[in-house]
C-alpha positions in Angstrom: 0.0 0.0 0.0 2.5 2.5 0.3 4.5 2.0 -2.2 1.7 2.2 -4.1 0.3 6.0 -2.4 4.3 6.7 -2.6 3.8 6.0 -6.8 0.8 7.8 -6.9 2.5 10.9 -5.0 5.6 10.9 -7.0 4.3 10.5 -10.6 0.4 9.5 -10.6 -2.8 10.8 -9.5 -1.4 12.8 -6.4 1.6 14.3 -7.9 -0.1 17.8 -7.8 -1.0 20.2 -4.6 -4.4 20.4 -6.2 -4.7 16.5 -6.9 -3.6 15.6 -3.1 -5.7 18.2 -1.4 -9.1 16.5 -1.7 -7.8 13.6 0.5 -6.0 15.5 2.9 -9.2 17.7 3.6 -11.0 14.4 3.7 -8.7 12.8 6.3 -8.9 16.7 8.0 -12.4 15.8 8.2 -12.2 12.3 8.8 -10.8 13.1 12.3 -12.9 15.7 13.4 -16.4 15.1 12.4 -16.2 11.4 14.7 -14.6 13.2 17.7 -16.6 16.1 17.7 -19.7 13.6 18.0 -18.2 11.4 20.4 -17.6 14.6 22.3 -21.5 15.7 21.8 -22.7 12.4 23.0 -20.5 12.0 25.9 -19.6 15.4 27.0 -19.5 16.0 31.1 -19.1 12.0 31.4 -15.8 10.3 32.2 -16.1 8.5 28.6 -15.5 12.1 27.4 -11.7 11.0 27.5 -12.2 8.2 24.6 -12.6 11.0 21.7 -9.2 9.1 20.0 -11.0 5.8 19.4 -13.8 7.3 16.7 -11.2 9.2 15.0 -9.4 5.9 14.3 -12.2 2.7 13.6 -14.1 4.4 10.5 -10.6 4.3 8.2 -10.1 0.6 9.2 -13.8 -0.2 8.2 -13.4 1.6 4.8 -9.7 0.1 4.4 -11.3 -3.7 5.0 -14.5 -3.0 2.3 -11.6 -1.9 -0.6 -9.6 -4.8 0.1 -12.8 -7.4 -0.2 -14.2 -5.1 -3.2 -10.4 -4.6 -5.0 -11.3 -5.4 -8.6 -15.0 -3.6 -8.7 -13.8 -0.3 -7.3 -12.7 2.1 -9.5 -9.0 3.1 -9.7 -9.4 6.6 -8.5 -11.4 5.8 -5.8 -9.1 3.3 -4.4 -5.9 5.4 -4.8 -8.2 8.2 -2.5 -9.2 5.7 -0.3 -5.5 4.8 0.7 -4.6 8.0 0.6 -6.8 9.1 2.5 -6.2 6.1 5.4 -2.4 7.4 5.1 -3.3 11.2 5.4 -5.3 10.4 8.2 -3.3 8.0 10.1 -0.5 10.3 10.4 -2.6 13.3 11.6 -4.2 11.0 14.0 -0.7 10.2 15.2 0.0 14.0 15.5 -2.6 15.0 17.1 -2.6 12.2 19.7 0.9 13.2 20.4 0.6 16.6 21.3 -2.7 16.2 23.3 -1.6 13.9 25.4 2.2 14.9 26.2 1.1 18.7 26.4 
């Protein structure tokens, strides 16, 4: 898989700002829509402090459908896909980081 996103950012469909924007904003998105309600539904309870985990589960559930679908899905759609799971993942990891050593 990531040699594959590292082809796709080097020479293919993600070699441009403009083509690699749309899954960063998605994976931007990806991690704030599920915390923020996971944060609505729980807020003021000690389950407040498991906003990480929703941010995480949707890109493994969207990860395991393209690998059981690989042929009928679309090229495009898979290289966003990944991309987006890679985007995400290391925001994820960034944000994690400095939220819980500040």
């Amino acid at each position: 898989v990531g040699l594959e996103i590292k082809r796709e950012i080097l020479v293919g469909g993600l070699s441009s700002p403009k083509q690699a924007a749309l899954p960063i904003a998605a994976a931007v998105g990806g991690m704030i829509f599920p915390a923020a309600i996971y944060l609505a539904l729980n807020y003021g309870t000690p389950a407040a402090k498991g906003w990480g985990i929703p941010m995480a589960t949707d890109i493994a559930f969207s990860l395991a459908v393209l690998a059981f679908l690989k042929d009928k899905v679309p090229r495009g759609l898979r290289i966003f896909l990944t991309a987006f799971a890679i985007y995400l993942t290391k925001l994820l990891r960034l944000t994690l980081f400095f939220l819980w050593c500040s």
